[in-house]
C-alpha positions as CSV (number, residue, x, y, z in Angstrom):
1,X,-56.6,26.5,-37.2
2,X,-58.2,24.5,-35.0
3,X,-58.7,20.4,-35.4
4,X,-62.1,20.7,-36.5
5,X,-61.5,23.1,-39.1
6,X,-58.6,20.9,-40.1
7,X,-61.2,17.9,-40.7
8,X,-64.0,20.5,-42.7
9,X,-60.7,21.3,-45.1
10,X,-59.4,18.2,-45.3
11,X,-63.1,16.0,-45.6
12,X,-63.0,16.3,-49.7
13,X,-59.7,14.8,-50.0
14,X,-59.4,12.3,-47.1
15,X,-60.6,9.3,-48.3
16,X,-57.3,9.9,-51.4
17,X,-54.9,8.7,-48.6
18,X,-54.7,4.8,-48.6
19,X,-53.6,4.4,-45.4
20,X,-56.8,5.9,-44.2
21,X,-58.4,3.5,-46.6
22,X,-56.7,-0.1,-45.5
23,X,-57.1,0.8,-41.6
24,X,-60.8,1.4,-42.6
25,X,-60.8,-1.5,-44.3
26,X,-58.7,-4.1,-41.6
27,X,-61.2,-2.3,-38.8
28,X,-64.8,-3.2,-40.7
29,X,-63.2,-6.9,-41.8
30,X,-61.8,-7.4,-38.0
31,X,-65.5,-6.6,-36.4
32,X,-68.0,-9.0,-37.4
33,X,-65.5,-11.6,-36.3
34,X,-66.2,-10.7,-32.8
35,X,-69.4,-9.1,-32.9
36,X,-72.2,-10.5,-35.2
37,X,-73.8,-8.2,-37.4
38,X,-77.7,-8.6,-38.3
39,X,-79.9,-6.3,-40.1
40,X,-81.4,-6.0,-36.7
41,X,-78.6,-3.5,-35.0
42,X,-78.5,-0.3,-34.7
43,X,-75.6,1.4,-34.7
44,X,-73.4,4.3,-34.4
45,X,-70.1,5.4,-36.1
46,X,-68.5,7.7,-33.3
47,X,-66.1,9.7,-35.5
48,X,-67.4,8.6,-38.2
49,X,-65.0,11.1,-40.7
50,X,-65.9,10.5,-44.2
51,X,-68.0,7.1,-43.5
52,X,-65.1,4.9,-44.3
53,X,-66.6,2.4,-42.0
54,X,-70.2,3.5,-41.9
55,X,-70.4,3.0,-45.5
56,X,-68.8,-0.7,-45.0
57,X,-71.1,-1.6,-41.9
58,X,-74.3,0.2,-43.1
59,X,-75.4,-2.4,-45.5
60,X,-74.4,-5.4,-42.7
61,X,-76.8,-3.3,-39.7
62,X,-80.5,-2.5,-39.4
63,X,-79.6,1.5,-39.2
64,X,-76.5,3.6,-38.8
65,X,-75.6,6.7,-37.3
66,X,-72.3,8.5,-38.4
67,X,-72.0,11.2,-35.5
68,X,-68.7,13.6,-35.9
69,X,-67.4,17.5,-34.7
70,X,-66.9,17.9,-38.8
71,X,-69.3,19.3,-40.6
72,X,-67.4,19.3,-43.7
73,X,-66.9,15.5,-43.1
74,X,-70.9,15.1,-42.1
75,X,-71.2,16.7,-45.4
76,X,-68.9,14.2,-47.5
77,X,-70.2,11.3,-46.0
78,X,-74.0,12.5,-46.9
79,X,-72.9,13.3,-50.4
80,X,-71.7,9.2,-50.5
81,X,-74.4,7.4,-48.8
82,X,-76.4,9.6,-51.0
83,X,-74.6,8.4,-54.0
84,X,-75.1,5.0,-52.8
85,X,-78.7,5.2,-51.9
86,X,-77.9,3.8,-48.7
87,X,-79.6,5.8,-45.5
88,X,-77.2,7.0,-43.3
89,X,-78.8,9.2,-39.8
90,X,-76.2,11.8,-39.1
91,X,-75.1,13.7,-35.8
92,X,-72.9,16.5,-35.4
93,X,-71.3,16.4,-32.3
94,X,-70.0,19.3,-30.1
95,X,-66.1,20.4,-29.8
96,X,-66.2,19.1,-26.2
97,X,-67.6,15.9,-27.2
98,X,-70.7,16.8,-24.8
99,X,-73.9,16.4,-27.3
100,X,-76.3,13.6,-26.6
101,X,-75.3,10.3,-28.8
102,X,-78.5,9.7,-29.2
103,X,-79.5,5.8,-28.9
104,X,-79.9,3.2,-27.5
105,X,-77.9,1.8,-30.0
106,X,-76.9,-2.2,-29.9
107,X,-73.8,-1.6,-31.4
108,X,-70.9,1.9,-31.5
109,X,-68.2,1.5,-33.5
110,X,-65.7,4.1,-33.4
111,X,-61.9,4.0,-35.8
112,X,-58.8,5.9,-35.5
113,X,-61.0,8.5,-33.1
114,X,-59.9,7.7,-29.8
115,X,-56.7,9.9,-30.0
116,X,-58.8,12.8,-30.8
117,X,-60.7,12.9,-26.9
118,X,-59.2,14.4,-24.3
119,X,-60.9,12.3,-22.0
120,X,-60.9,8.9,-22.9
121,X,-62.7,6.9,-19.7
122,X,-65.5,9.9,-19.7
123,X,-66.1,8.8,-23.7
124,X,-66.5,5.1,-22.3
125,X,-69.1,6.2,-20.1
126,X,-70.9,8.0,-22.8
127,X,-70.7,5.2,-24.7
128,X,-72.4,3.2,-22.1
129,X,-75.0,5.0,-21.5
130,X,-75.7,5.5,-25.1
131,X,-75.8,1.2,-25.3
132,X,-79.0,-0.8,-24.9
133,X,-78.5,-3.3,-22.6
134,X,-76.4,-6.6,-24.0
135,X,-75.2,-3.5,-26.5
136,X,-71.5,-3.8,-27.7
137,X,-68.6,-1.5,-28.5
138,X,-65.7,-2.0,-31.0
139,X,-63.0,0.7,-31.0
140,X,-60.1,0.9,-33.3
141,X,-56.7,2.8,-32.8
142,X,-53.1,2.9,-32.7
143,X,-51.0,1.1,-30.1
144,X,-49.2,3.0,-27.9
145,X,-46.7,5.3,-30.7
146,X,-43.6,7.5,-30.2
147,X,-45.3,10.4,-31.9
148,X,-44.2,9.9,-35.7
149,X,-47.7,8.6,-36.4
150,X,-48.8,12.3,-36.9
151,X,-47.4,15.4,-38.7
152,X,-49.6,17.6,-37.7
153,X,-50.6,17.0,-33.9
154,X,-53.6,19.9,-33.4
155,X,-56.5,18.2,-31.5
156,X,-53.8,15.0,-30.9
157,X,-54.6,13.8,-27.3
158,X,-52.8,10.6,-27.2
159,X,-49.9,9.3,-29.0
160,X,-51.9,5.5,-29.3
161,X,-52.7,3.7,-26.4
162,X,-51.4,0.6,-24.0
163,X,-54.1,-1.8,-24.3
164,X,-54.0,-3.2,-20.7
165,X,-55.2,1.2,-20.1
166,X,-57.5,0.6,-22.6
167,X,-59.2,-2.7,-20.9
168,X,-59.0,-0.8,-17.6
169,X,-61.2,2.1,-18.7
170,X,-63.7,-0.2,-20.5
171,X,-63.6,-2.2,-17.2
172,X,-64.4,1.1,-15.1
173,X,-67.1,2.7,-17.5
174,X,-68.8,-0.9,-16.5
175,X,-68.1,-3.4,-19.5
176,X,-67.8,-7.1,-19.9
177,X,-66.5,-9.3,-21.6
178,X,-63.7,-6.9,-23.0
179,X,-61.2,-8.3,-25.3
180,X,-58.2,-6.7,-27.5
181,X,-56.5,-7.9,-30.4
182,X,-54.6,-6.6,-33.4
183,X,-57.0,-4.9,-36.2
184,X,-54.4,-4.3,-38.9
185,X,-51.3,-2.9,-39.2
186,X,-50.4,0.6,-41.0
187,X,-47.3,1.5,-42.4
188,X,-45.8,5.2,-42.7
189,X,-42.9,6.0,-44.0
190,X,-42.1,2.8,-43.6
191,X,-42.2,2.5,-40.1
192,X,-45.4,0.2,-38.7
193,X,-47.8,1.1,-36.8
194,X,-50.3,-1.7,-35.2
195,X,-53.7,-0.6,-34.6
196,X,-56.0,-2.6,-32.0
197,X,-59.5,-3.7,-32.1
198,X,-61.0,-3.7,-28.7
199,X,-64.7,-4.8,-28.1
200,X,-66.8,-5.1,-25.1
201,X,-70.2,-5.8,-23.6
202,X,-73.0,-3.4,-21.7
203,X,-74.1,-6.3,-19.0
């Protein structure tokens, strides 16, 4: 079973996991402290899942985009925002990560995604591109991990990240102002696992 099938299975029960829930939750409450929110950004969730942080962000923004390689998730989020009455634009993304984000956004947001890309720096010029100019980015995931994180590890690229790499591929895809701090902390089995929030500027 490939990852993406994985997520279609799993969309309809994800958001049943607290874990998934409180990193959400640490992630959306750790942003606007760095990055003002406005009902005049637009924005996209970049692995957007289920909407976890779409859904939190949406009503805080102007417009929001949840772009993901799930269908079954794309599906669970528009059943929510539905729900919700809340307009959500979403974008199904290819395998390979190669379709057009769309944009220019002011703001991309991605949580717990990062891991899932093969090619991390080549993301961070997507990203980039995909900004408007003065355009921010604020991307959540785990610190560097020994692998417990995960049971299952299909479509697993990276067991977390060291920041000071993380910094350096911001810095190379061309953004400013880059800063890293600590989101929130999850717990498994009870082991902790920090996850970092780091945000940067399209000069």
């Amino acid at each position: 079973m490939s990852a993406t099938e994985r997520f279609d299975k799993a969309a309809s029960t994800w958001d049943l996991v607290d874990r998934r829930v409180l990193i959400a939750r640490g992630v959306t409450s750790a942003i606007p402290g760095r990055i003002p929110l406005s009902k005049g950004l637009s924005v996209l969730d970049f692995g957007c899942g289920t909407g976890l942080v779409t859904m939190a962000l949406g009503p805080q923004v102007g417009s929001i985009t949840g772009a993901d390689t799930s269908r079954g998730m794309l599906d669970t989020l528009a059943v929510k925002a539905k729900s919700a009455g809340f307009p959500v634009h979403l974008r199904q993304l290819e395998v390979d990560g190669s379709a057009d984000l769309g944009g220019p956004y002011d703001l991309i947001v991605s949580s717990m995604t990062l891991h899932h890309v093969a090619d991390v720096p080549a993301l961070f010029r997507q990203f980039e591109h995909a900004l408007a100019q003065g355009g921010h980015v604020a991307l959540a995931d785990l610190d560097k991990e020994d692998g417990t994180f995960h049971e299952d590890t299909t479509g697993v690229y990276h067991q977390g990240f060291d920041r000071g790499q993380i910094q350096a591929w911001l810095a190379g895809a061309g953004f400013q102002e880059i800063h890293l701090e600590t989101a929130t902390v999850t717990s498994k089995e009870s082991k902790n696992y920090p996850v970092f929030l780091a945000t940067a500027l399209r000069g």
